[in-house]
C-alpha positions as a printed NumPy array, in Angstrom:
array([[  7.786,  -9.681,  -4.935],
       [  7.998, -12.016,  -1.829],
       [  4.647, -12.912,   0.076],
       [  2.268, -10.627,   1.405],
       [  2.862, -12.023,   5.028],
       [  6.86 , -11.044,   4.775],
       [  6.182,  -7.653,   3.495],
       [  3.896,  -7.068,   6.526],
       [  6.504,  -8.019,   9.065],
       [  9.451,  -6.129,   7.42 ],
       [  6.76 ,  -3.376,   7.231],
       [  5.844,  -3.989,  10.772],
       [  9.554,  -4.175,  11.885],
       [ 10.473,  -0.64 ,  10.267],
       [  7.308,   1.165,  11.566],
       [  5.589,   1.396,   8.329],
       [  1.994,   0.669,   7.104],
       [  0.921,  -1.467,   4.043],
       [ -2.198,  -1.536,   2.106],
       [ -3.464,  -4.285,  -0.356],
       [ -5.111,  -3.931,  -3.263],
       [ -7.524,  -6.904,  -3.318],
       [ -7.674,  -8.88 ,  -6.556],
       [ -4.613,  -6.828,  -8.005],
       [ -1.177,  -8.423,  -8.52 ],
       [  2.031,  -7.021,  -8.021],
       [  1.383,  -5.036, -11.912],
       [ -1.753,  -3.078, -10.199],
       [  0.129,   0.348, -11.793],
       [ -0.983,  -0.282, -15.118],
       [ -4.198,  -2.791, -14.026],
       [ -5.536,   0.033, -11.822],
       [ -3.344,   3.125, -11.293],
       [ -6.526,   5.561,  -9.696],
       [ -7.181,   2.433,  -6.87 ],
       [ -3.276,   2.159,  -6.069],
       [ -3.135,   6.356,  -5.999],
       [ -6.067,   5.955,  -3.62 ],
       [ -3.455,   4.988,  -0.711],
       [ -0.781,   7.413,  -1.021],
       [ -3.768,  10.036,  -1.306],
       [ -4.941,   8.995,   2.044],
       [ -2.042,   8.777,   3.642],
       [ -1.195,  12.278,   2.976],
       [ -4.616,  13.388,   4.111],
       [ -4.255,  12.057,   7.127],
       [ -0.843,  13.731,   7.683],
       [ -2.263,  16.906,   6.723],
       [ -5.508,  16.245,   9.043],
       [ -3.01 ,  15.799,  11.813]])
């Protein structure tokens, strides 16, 4: 819920990525739940990749 800039610095500060779904809003689960699976998904492929 706060600003996109302050979730990527507490992101940044804990070591963890973020992703944006362009033209979504916080909501994008039931706008567009096969996008916002989309980053998970590739997140785990790249673990897996290695």
């Amino acid at each position: 819920m706060a600003p996109p800039a302050l979730d990527h610095e507490a992101a940044a500060r804990l070591g963890a990525r973020t992703a944006e779904l362009d033209g979504l809003t916080r909501y994008w689960m039931p706008q567009e739940p096969d996008r916002g699976a989309e980053v998970p998904e590739h997140f785990w492929a790249a673990c897996e990749a290695g």
